[in-house]
PQR file with spaces between the fields and no chain letter, atoms N, CA, C, O and H, PARSE charges and radii, in Angstrom:
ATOM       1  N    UNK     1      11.615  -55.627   93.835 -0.4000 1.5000
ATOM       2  CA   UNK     1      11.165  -55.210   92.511 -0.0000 2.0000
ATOM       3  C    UNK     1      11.924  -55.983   91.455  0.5500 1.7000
ATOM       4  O    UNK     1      13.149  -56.104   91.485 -0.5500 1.4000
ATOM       5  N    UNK     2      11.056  -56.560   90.410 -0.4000 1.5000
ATOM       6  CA   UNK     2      11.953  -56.806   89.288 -0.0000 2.0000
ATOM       7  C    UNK     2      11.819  -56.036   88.132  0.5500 1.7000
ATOM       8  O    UNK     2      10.735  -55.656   87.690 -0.5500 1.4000
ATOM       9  H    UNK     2      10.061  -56.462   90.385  0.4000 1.0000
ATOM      10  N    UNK     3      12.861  -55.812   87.660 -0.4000 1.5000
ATOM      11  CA   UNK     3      12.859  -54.928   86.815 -0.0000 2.0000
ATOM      12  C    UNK     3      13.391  -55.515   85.353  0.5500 1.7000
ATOM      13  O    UNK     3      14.273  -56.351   85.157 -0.5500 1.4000
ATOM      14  H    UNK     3      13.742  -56.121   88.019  0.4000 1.0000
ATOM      15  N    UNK     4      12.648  -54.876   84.489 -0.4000 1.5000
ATOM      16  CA   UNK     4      12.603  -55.307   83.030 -0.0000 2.0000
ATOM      17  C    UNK     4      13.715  -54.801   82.354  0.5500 1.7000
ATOM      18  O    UNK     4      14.352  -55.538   81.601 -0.5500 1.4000
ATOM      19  H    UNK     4      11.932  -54.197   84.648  0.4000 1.0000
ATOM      20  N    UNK     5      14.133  -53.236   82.590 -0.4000 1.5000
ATOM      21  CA   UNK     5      14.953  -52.724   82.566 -0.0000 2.0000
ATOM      22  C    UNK     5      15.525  -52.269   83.556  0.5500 1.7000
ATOM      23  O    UNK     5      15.026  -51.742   84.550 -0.5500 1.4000
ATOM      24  H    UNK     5      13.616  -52.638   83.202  0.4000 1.0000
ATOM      25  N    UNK     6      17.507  -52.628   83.095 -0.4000 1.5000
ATOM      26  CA   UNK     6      18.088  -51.904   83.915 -0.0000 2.0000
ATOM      27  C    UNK     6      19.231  -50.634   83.091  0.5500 1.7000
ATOM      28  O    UNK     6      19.673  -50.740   81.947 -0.5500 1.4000
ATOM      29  H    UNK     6      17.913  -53.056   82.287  0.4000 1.0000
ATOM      30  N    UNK     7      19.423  -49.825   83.776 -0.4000 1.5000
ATOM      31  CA   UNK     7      19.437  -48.131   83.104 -0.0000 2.0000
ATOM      32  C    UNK     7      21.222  -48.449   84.058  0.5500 1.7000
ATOM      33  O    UNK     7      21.385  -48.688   85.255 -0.5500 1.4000
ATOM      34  H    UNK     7      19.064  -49.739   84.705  0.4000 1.0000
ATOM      35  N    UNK     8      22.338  -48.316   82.890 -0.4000 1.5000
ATOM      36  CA   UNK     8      23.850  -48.381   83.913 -0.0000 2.0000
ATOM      37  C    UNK     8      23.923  -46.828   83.930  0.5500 1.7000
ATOM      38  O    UNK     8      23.845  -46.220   82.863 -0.5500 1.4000
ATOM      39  H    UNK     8      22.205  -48.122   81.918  0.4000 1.0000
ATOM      40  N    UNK     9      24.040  -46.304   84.866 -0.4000 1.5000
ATOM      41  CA   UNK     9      24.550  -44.684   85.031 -0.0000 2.0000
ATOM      42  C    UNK     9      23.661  -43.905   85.480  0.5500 1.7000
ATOM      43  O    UNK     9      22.622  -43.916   84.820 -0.5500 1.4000
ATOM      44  H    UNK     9      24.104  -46.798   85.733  0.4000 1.0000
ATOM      45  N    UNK    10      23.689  -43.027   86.627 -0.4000 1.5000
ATOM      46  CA   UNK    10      22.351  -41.777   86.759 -0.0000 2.0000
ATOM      47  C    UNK    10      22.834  -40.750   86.734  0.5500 1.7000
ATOM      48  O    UNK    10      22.870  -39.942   87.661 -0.5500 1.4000
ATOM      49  H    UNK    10      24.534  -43.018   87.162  0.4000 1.0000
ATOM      50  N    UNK    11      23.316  -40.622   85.562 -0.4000 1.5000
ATOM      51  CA   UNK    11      23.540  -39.080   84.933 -0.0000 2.0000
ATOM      52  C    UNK    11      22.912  -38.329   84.309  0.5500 1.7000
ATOM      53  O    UNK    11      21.802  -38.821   84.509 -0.5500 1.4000
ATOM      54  H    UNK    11      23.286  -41.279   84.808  0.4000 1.0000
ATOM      55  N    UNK    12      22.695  -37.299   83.543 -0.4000 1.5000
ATOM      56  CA   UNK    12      21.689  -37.027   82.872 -0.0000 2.0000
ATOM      57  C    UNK    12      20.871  -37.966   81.588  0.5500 1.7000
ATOM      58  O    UNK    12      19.686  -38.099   81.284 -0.5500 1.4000
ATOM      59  H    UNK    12      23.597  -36.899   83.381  0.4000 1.0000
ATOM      60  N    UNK    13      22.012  -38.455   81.100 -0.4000 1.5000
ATOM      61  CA   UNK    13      21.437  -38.991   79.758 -0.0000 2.0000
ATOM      62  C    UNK    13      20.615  -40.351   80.672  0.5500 1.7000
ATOM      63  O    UNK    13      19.385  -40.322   80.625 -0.5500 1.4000
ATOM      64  H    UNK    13      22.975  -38.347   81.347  0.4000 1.0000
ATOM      65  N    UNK    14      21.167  -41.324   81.352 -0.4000 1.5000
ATOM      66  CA   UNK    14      20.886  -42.232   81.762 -0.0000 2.0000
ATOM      67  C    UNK    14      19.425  -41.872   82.402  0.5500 1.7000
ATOM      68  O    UNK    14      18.422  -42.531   82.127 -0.5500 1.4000
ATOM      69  H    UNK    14      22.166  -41.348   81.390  0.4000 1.0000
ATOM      70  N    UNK    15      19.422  -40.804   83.244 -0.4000 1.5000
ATOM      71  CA   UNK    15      18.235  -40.497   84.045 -0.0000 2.0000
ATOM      72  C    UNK    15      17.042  -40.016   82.882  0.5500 1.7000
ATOM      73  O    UNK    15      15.812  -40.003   82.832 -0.5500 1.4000
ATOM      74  H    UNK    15      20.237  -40.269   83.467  0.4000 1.0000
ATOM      75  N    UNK    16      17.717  -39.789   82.352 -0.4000 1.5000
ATOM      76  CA   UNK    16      16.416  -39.407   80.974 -0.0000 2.0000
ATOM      77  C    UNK    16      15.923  -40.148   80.167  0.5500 1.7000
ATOM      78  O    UNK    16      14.896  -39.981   79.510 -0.5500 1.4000
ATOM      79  H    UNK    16      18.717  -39.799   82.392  0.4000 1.0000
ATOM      80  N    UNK    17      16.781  -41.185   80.178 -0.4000 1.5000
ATOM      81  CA   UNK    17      16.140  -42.806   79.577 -0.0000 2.0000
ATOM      82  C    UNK    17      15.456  -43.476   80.282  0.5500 1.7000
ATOM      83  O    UNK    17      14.466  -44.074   79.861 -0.5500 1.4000
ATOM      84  H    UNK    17      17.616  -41.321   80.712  0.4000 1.0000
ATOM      85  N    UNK    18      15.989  -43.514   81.907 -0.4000 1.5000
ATOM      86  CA   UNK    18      14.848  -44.398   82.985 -0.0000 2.0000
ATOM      87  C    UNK    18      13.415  -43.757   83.146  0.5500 1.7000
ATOM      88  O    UNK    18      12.349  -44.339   83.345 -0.5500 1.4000
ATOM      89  H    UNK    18      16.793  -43.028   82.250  0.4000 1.0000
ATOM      90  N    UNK    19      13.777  -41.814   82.950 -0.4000 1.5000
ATOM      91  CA   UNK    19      12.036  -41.370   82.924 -0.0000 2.0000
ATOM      92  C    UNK    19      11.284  -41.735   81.468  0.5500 1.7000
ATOM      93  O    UNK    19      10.075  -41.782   81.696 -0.5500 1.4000
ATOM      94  H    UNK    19      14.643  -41.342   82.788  0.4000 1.0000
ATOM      95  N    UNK    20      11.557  -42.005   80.079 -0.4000 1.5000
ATOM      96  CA   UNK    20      11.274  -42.055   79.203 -0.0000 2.0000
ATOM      97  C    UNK    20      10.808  -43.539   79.410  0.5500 1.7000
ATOM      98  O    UNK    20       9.618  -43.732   79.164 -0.5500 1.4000
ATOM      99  H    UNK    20      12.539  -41.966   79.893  0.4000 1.0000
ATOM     100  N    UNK    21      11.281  -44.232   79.675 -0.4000 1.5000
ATOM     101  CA   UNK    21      11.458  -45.598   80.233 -0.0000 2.0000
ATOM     102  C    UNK    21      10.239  -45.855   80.962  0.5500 1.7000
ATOM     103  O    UNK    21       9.341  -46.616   80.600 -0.5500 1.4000
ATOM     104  H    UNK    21      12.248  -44.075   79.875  0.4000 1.0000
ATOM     105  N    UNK    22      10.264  -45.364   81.709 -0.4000 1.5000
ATOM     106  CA   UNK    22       9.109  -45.372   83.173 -0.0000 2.0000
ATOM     107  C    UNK    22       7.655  -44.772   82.714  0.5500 1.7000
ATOM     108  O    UNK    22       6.563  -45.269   82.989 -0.5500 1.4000
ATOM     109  H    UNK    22      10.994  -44.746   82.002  0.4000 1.0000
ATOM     110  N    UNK    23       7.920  -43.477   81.879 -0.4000 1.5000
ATOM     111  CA   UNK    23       6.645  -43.041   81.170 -0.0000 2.0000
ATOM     112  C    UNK    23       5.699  -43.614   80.159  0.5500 1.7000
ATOM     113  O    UNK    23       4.596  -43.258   79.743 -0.5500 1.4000
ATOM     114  H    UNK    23       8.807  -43.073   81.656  0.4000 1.0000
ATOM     115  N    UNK    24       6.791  -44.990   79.807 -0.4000 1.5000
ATOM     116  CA   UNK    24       5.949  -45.890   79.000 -0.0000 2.0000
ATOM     117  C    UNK    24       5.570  -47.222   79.460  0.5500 1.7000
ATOM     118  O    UNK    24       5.150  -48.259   78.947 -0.5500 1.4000
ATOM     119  H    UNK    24       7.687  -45.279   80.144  0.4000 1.0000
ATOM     120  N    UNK    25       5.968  -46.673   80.970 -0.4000 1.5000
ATOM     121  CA   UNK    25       5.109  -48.108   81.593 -0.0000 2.0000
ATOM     122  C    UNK    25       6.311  -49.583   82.134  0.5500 1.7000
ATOM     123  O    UNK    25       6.154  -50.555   82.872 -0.5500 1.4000
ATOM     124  H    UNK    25       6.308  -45.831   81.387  0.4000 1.0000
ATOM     125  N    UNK    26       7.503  -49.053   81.285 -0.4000 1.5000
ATOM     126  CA   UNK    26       8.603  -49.870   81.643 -0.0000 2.0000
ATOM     127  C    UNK    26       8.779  -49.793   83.249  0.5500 1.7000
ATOM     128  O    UNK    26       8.639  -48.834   84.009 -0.5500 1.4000
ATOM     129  H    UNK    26       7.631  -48.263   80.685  0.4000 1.0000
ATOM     130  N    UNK    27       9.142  -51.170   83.506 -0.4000 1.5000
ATOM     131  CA   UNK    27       9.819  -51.131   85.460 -0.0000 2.0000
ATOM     132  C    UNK    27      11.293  -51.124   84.537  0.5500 1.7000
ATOM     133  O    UNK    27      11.778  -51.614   83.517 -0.5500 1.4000
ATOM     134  H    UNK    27       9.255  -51.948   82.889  0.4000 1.0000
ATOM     135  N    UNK    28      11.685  -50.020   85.893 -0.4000 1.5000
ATOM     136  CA   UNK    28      13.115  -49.685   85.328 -0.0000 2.0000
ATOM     137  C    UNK    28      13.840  -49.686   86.900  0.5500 1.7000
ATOM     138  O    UNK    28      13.330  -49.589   88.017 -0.5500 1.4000
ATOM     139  H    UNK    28      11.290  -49.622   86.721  0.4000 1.0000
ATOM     140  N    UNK    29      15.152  -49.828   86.488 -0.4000 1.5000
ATOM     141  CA   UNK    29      16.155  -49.795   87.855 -0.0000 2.0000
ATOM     142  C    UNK    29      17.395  -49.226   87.328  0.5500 1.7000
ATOM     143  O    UNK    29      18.005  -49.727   86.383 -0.5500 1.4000
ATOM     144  H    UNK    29      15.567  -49.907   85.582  0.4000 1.0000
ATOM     145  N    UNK    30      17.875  -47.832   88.155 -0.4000 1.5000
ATOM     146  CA   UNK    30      18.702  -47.819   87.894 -0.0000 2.0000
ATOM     147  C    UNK    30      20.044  -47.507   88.550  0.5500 1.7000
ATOM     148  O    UNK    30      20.007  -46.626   89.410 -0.5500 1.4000
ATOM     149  H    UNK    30      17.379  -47.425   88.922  0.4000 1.0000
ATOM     150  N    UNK    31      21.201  -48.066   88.299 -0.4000 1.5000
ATOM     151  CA   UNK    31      22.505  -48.552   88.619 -0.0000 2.0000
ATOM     152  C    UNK    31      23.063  -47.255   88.664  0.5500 1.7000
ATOM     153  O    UNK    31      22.800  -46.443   87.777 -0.5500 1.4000
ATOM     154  H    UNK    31      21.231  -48.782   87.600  0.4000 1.0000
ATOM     155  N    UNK    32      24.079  -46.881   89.954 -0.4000 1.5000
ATOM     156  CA   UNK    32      25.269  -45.765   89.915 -0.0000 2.0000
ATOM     157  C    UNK    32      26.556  -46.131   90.593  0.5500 1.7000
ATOM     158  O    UNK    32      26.619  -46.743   91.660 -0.5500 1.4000
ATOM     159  H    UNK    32      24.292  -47.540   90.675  0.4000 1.0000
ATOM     160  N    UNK    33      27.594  -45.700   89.877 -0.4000 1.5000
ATOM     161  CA   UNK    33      28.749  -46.456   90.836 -0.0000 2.0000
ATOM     162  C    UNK    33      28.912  -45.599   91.909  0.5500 1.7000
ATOM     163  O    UNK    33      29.274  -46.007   93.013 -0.5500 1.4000
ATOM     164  H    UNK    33      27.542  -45.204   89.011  0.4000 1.0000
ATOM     165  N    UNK    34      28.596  -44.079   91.590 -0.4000 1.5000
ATOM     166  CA   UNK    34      29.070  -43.172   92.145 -0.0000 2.0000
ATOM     167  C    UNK    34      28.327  -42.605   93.199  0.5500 1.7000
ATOM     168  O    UNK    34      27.306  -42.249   92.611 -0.5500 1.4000
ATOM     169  H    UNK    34      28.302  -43.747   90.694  0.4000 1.0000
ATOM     170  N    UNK    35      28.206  -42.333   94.237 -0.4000 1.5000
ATOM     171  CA   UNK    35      27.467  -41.772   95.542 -0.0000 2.0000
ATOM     172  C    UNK    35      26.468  -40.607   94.505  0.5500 1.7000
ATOM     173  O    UNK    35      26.824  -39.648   93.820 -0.5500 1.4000
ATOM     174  H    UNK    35      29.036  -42.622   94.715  0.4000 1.0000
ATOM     175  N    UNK    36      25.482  -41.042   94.698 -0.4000 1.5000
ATOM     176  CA   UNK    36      24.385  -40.225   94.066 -0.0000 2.0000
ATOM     177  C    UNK    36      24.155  -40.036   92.978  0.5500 1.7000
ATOM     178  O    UNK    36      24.961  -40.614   92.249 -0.5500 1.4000
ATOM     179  H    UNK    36      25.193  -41.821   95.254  0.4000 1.0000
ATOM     180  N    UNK    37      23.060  -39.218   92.215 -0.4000 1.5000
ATOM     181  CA   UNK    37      22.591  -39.373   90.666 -0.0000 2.0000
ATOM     182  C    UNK    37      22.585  -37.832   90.226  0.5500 1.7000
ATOM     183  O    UNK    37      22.606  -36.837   90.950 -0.5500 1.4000
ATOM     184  H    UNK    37      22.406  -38.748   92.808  0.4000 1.0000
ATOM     185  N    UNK    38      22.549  -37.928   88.762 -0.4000 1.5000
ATOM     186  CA   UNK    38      22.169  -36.007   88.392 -0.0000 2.0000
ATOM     187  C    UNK    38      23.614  -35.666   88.542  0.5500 1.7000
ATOM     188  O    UNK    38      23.544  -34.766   89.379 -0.5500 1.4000
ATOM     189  H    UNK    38      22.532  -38.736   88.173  0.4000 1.0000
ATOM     190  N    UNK    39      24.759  -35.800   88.288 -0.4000 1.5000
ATOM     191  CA   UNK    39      25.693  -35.375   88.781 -0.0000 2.0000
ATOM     192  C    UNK    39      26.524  -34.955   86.740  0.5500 1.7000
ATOM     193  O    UNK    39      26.574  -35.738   85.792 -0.5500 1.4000
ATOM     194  H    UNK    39      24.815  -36.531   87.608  0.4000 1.0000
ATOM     195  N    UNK    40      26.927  -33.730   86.793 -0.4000 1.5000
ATOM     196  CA   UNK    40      27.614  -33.380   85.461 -0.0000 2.0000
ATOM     197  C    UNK    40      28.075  -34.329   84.359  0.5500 1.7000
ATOM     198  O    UNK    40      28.794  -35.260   84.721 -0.5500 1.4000
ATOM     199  H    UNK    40      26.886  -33.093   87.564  0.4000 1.0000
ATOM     200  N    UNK    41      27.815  -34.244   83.276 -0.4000 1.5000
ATOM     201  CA   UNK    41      28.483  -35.359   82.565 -0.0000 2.0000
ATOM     202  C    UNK    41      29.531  -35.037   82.278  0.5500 1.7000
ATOM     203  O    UNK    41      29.776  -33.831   82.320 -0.5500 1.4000
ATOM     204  H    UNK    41      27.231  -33.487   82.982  0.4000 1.0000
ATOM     205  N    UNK    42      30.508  -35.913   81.898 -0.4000 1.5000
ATOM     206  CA   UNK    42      31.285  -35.996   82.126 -0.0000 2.0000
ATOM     207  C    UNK    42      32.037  -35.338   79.996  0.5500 1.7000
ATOM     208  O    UNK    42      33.128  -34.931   79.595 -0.5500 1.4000
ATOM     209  H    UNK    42      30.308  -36.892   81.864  0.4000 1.0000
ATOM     210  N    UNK    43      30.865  -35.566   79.402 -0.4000 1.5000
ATOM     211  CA   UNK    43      31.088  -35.456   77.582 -0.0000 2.0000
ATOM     212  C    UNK    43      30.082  -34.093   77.442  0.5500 1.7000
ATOM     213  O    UNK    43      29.312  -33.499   78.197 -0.5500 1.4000
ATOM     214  H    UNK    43      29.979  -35.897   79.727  0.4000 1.0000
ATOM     215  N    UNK    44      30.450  -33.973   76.306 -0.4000 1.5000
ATOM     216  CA   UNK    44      29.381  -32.918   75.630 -0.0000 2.0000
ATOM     217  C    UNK    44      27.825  -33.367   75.256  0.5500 1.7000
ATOM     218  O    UNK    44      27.571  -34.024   74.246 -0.5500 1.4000
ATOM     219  H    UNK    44      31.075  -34.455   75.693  0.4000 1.0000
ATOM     220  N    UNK    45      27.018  -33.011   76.017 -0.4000 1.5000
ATOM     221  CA   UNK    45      25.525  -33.667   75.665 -0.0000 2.0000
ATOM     222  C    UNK    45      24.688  -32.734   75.582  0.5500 1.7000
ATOM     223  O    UNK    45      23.744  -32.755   76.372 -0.5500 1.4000
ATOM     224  H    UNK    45      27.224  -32.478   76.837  0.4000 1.0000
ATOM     225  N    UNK    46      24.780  -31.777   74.718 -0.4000 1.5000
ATOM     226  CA   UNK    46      24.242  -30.186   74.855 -0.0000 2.0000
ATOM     227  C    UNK    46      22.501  -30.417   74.807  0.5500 1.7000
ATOM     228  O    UNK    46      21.631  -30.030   75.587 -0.5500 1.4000
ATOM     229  H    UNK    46      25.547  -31.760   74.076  0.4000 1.0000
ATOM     230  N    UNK    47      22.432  -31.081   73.758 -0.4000 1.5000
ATOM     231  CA   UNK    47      20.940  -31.518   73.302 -0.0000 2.0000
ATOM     232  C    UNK    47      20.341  -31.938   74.906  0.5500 1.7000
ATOM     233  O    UNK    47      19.735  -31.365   75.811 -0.5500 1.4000
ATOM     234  H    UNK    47      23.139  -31.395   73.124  0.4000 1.0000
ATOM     235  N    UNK    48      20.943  -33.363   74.624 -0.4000 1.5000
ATOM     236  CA   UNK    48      20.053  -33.438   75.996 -0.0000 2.0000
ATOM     237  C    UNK    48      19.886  -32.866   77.325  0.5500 1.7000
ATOM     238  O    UNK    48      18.912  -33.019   78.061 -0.5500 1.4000
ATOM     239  H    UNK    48      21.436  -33.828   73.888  0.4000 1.0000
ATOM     240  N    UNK    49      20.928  -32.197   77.551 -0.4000 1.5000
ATOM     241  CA   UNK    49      21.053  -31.158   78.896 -0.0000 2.0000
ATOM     242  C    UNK    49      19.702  -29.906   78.673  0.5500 1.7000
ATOM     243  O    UNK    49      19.019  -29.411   79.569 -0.5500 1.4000
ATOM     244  H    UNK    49      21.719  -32.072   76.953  0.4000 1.0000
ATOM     245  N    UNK    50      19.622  -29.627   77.146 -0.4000 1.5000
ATOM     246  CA   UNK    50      18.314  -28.510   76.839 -0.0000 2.0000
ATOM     247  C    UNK    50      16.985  -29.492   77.173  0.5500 1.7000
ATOM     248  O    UNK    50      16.172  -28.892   77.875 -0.5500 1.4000
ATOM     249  H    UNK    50      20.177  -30.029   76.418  0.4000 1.0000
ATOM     250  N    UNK    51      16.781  -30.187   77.000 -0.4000 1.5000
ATOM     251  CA   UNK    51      15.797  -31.223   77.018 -0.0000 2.0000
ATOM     252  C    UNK    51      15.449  -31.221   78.796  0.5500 1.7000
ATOM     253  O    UNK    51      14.330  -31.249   79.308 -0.5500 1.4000
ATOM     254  H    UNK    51      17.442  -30.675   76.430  0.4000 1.0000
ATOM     255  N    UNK    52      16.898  -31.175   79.561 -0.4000 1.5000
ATOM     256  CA   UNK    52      16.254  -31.302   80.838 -0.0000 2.0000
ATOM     257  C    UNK    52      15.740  -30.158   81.224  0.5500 1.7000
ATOM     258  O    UNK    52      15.148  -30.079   82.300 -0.5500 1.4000
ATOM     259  H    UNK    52      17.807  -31.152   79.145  0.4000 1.0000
């Protein structure tokens, strides 16, 4: 796959940009350092945590 976009992090905010991303048709890929995605953030992201 090549991808147009690439998304660094699959955390919430990150994962919510690659679906926003993807819903508009963007090829997206995205990057985690960490064994798996969806995993707590690490800052205060209240907004977007309601959003998910």
């Amino acid at each position: 796959m090549s991808a147009e976009v690439i998304v660094a992090g699959g955390g919430p905010v990150g994962l919510a940009t690659a679906a926003l991303l993807d819903a508009a048709g963007a090829q997206v890929e995205v990057f985690e350092r960490d064994h798996g995605t969806g995993r707590r953030s690490k800052s205060s992201y209240q907004r977007i945590l309601m959003c998910l």
